[in-house]
LOBA-882544 format. One record per residue: residue number from 1; residue in three letters; x, y, z of N, C-alpha, C, O in turn. Coordinates in steps of 0.2 Angstrom, whole numbers, padded with zeros to 4 digits, always signed. Layout:
! LOBA-882544
(NUM ALA (X Y Z) (X Y Z) (X Y Z) (X Y Z))
...
END
This chain:
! LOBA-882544
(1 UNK (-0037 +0031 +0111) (-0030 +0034 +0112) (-0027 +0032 +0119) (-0031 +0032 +0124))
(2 UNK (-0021 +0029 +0120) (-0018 +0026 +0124) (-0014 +0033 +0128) (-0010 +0035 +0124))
(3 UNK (-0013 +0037 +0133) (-0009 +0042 +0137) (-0004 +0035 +0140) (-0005 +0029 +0140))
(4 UNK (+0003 +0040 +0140) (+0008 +0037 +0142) (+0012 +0041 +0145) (+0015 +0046 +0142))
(5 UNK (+0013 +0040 +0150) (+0017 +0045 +0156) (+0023 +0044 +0157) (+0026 +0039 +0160))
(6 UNK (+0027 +0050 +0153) (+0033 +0049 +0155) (+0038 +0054 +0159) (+0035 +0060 +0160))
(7 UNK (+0043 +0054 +0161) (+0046 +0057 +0166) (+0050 +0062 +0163) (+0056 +0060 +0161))
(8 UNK (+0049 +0069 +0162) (+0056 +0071 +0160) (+0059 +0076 +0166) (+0055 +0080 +0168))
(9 UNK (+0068 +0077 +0169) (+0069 +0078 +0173) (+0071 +0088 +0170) (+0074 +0090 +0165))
(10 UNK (+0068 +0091 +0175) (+0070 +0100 +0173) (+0076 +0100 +0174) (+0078 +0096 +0178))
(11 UNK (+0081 +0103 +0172) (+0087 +0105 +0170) (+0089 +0111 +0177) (+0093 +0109 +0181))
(12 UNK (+0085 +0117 +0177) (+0083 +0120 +0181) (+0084 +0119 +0188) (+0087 +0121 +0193))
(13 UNK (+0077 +0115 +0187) (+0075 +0115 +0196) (+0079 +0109 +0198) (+0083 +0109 +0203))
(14 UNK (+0078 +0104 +0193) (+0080 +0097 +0195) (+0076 +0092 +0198) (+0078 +0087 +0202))
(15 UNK (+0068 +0097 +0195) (+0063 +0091 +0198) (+0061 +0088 +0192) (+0063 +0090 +0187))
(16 UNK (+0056 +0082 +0194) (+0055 +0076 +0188) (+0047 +0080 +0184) (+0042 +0081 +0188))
(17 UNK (+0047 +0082 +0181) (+0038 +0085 +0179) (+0036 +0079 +0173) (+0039 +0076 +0169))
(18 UNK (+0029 +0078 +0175) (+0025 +0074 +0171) (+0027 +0076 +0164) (+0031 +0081 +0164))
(19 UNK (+0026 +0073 +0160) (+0025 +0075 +0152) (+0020 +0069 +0148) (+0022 +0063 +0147))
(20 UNK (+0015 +0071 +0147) (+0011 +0067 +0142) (+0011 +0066 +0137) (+0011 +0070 +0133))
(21 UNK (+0011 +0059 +0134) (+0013 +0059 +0124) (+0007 +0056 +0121) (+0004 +0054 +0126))
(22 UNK (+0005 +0055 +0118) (+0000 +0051 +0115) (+0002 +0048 +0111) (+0007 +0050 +0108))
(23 UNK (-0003 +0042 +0109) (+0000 +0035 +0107) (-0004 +0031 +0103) (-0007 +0028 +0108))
(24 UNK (-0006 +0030 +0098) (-0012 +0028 +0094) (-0010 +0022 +0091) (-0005 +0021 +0088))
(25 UNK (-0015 +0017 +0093) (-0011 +0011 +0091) (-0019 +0010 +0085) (-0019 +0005 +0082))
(26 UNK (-0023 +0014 +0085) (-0027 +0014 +0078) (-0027 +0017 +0072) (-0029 +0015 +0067))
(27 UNK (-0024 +0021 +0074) (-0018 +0021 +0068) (-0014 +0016 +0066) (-0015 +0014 +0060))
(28 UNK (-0009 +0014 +0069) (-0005 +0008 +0067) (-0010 +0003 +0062) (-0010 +0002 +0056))
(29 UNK (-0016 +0002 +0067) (-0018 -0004 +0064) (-0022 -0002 +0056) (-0023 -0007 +0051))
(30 UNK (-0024 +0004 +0055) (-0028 +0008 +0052) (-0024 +0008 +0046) (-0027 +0008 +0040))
(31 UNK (-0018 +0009 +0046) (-0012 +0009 +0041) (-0007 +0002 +0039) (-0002 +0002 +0035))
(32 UNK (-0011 -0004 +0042) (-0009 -0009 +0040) (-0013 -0012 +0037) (-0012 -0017 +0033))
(33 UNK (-0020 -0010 +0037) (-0025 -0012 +0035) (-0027 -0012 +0028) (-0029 -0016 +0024))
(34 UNK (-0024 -0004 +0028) (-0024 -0002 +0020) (-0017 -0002 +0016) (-0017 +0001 +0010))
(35 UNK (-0011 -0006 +0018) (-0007 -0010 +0016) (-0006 -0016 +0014) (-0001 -0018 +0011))
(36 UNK (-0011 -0018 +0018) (-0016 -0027 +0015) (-0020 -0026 +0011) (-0021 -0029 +0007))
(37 UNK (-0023 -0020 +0012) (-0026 -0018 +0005) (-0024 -0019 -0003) (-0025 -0022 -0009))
(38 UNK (-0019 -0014 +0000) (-0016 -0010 -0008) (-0011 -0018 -0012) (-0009 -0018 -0018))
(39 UNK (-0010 -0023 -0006) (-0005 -0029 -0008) (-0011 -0032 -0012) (-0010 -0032 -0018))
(40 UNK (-0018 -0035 -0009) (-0023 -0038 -0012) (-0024 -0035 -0019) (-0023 -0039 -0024))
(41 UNK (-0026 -0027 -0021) (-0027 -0024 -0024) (-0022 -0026 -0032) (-0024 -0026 -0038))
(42 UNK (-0015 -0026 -0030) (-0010 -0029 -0034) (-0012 -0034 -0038) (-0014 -0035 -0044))
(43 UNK (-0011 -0039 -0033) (-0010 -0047 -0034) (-0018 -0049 -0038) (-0019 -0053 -0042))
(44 UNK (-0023 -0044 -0034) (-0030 -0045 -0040) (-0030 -0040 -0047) (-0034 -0041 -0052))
(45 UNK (-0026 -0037 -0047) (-0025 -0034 -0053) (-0018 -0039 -0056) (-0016 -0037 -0062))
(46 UNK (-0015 -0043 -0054) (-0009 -0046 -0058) (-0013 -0052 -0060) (-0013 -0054 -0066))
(47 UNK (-0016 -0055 -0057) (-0021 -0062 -0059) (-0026 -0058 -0066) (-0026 -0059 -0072))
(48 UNK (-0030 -0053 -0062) (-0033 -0052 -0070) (-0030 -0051 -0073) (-0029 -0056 -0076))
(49 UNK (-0025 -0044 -0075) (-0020 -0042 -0082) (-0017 -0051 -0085) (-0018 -0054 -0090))
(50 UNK (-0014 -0055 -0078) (-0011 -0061 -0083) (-0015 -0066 -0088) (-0013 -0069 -0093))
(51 UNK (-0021 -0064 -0084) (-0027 -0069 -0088) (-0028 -0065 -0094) (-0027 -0068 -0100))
(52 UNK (-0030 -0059 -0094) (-0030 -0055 -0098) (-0027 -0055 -0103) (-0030 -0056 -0109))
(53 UNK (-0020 -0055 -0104) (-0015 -0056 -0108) (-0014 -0063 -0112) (-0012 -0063 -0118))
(54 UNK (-0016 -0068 -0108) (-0013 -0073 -0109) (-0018 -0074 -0115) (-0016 -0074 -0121))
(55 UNK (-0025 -0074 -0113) (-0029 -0075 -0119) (-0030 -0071 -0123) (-0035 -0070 -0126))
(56 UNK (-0025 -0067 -0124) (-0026 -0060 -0132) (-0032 -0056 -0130) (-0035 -0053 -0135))
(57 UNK (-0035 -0055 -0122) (-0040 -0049 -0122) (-0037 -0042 -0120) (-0041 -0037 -0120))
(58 UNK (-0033 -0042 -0120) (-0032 -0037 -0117) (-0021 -0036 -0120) (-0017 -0040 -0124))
(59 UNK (-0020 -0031 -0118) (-0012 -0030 -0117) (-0012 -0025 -0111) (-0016 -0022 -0108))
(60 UNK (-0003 -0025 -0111) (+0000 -0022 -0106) (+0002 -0016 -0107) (+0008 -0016 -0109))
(61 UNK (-0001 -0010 -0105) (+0001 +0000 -0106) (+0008 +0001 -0104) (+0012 +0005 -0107))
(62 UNK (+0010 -0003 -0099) (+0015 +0002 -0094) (+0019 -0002 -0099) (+0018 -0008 -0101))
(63 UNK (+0026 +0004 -0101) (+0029 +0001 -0105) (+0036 -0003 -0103) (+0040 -0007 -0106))
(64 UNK (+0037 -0002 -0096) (+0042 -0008 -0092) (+0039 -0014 -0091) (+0044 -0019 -0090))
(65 UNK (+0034 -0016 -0090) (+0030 -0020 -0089) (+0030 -0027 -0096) (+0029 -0033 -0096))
(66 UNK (+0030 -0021 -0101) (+0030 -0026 -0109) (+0032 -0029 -0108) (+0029 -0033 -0104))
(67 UNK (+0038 -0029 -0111) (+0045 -0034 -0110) (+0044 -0041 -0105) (+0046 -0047 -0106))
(68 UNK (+0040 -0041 -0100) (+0039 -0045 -0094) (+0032 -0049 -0095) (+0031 -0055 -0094))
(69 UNK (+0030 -0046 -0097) (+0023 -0050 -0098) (+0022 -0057 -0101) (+0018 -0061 -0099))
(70 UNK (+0025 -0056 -0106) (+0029 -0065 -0110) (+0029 -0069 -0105) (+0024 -0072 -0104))
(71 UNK (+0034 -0070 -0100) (+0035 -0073 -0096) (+0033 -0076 -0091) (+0029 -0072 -0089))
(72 UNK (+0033 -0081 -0087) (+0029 -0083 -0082) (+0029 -0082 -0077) (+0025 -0085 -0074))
(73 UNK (+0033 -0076 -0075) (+0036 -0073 -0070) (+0031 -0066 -0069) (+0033 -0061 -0066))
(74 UNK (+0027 -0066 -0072) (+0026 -0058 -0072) (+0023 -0057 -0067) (+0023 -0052 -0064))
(75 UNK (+0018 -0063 -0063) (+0014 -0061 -0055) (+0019 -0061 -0050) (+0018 -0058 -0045))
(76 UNK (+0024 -0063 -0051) (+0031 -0064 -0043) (+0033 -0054 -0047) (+0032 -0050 -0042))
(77 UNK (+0034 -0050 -0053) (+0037 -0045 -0054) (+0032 -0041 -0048) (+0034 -0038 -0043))
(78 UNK (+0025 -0042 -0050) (+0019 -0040 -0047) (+0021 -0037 -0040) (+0024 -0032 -0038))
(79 UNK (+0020 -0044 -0037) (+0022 -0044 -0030) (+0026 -0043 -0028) (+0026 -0041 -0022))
(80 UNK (+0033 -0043 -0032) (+0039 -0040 -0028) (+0039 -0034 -0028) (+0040 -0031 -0023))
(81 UNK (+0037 -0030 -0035) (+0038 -0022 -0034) (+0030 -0020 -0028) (+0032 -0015 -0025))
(82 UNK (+0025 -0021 -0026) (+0019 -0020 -0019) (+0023 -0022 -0015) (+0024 -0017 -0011))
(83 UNK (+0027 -0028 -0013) (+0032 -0028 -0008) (+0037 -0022 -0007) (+0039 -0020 -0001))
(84 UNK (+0040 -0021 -0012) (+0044 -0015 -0011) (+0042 -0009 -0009) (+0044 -0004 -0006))
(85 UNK (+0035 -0009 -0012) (+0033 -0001 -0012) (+0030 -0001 -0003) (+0032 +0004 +0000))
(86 UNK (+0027 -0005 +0000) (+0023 -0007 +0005) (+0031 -0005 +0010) (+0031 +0000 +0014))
(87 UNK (+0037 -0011 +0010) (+0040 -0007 +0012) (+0043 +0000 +0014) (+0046 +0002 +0019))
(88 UNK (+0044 +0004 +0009) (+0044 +0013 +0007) (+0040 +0014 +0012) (+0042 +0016 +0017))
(89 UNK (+0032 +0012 +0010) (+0028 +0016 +0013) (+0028 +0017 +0021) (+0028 +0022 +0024))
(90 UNK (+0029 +0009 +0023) (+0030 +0008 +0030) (+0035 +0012 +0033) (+0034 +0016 +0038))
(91 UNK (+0041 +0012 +0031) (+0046 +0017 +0032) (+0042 +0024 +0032) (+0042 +0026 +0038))
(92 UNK (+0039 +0028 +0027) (+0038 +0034 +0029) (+0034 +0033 +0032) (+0034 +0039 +0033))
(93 UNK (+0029 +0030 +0036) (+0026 +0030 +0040) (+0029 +0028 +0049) (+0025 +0027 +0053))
(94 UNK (+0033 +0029 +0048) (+0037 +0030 +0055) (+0040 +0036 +0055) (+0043 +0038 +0060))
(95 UNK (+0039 +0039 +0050) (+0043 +0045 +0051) (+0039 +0051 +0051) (+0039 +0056 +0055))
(96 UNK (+0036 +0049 +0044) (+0027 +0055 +0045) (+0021 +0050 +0042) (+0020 +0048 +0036))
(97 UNK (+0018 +0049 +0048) (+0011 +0045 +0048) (+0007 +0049 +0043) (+0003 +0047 +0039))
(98 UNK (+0009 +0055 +0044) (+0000 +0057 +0041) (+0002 +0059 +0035) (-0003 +0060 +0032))
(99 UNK (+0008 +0058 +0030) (+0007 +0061 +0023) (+0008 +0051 +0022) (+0004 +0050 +0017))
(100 UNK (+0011 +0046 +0023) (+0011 +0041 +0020) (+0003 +0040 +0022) (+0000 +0037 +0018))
(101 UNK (+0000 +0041 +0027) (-0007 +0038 +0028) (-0012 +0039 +0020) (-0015 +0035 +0017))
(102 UNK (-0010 +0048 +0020) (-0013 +0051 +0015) (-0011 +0048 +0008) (-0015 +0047 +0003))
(103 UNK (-0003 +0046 +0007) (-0002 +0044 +0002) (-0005 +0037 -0001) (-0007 +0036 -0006))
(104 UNK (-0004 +0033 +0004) (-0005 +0028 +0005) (-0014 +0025 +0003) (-0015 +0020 +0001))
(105 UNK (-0018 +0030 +0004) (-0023 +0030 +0005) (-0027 +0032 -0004) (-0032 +0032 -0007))
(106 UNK (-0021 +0036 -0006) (-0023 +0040 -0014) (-0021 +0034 -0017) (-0025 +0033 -0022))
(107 UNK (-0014 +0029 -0015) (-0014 +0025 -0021) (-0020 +0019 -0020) (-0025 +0019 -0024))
(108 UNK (-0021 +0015 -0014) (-0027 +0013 -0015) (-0032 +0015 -0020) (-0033 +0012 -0025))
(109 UNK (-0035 +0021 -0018) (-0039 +0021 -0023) (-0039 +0022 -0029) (-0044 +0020 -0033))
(110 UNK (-0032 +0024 -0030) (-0030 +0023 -0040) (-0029 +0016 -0042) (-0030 +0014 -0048))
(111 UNK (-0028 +0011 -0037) (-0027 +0005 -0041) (-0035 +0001 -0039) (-0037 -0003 -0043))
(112 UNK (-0040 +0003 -0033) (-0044 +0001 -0033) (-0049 +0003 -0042) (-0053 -0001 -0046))
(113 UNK (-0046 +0010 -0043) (-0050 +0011 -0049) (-0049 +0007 -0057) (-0052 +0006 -0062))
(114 UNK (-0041 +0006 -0055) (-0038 +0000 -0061) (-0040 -0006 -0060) (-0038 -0009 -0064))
(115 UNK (-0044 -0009 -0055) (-0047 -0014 -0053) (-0051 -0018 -0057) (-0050 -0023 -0060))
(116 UNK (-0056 -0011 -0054) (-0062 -0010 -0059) (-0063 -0007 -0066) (-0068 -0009 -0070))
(117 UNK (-0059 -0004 -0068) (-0058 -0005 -0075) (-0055 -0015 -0079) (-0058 -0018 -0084))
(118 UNK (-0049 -0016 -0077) (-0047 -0022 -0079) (-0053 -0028 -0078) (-0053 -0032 -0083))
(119 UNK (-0058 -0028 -0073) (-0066 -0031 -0073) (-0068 -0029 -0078) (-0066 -0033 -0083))
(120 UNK (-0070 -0025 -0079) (-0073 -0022 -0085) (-0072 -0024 -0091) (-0077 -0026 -0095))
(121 UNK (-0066 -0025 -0092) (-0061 -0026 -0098) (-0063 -0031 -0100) (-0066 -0033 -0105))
(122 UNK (-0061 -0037 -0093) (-0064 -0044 -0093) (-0069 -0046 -0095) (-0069 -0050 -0099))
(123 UNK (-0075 -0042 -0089) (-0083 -0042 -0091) (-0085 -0041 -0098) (-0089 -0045 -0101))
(124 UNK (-0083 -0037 -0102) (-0083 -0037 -0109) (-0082 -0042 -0113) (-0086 -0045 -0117))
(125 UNK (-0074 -0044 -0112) (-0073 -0047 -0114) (-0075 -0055 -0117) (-0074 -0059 -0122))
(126 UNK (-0078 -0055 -0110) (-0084 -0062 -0111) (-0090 -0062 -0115) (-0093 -0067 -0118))
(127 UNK (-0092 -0056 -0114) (-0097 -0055 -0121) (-0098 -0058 -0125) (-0102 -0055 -0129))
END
């Protein structure tokens, strides 16, 4: 943790009194970390699911997503929408670190664990 000393002046007396803030720049990094994460997480689940798809192992649940999957376009859908969500997230993370941290940290694990299902599917598949 970085201290960072700032001045604030009393109203009162009209003297300058210390005031101490704290300032966590591992946090920052600790939170980009795991929004390279959750990007990788995507784009390795949009390569598998397309593979998936392409070769009739698999199909697509989410029912927005149908419609899209035909198409060649569906890894750029991928990453625009982790793009956009990444941006949200960042956003709420300037404003309250610790529930986007938490948030941020729940979906990882739920797409970690779609991950490793869509392997699986694969793994099987190969069979």
């Amino acid at each position: 943790m970085i201290e960072v000393l700032k001045r604030e002046s009393n109203i009162e007396g009209g003297e300058d009194l210390p005031k101490t803030t704290t300032s966590s720049f591992a946090g920052i990094r600790r939170f980009r970390c795991l929004l390279g994460t959750l990007f990788a997480l995507v784009v390795a689940d949009g390569l598998i699911s397309n593979f998936l798809m392409t070769h009739g192992l698999a199909r697509e649940w989410n029912p927005y997503l149908q419609t899209l999957v035909t198409n060649d376009n569906f890894l750029l859908i991928k990453v625009a929408g982790a793009l956009l969500c990444i941006l949200i997230l960042w956003d709420i993370y300037k404003k309250q670190p610790q529930i986007a941290m938490s948030g941020t940290l729940f979906i990882v694990v739920l797409n970690t664990g779609l991950l490793y299902w869509n392997l699986g599917v694969f793994f099987v598949a190969q069979v």
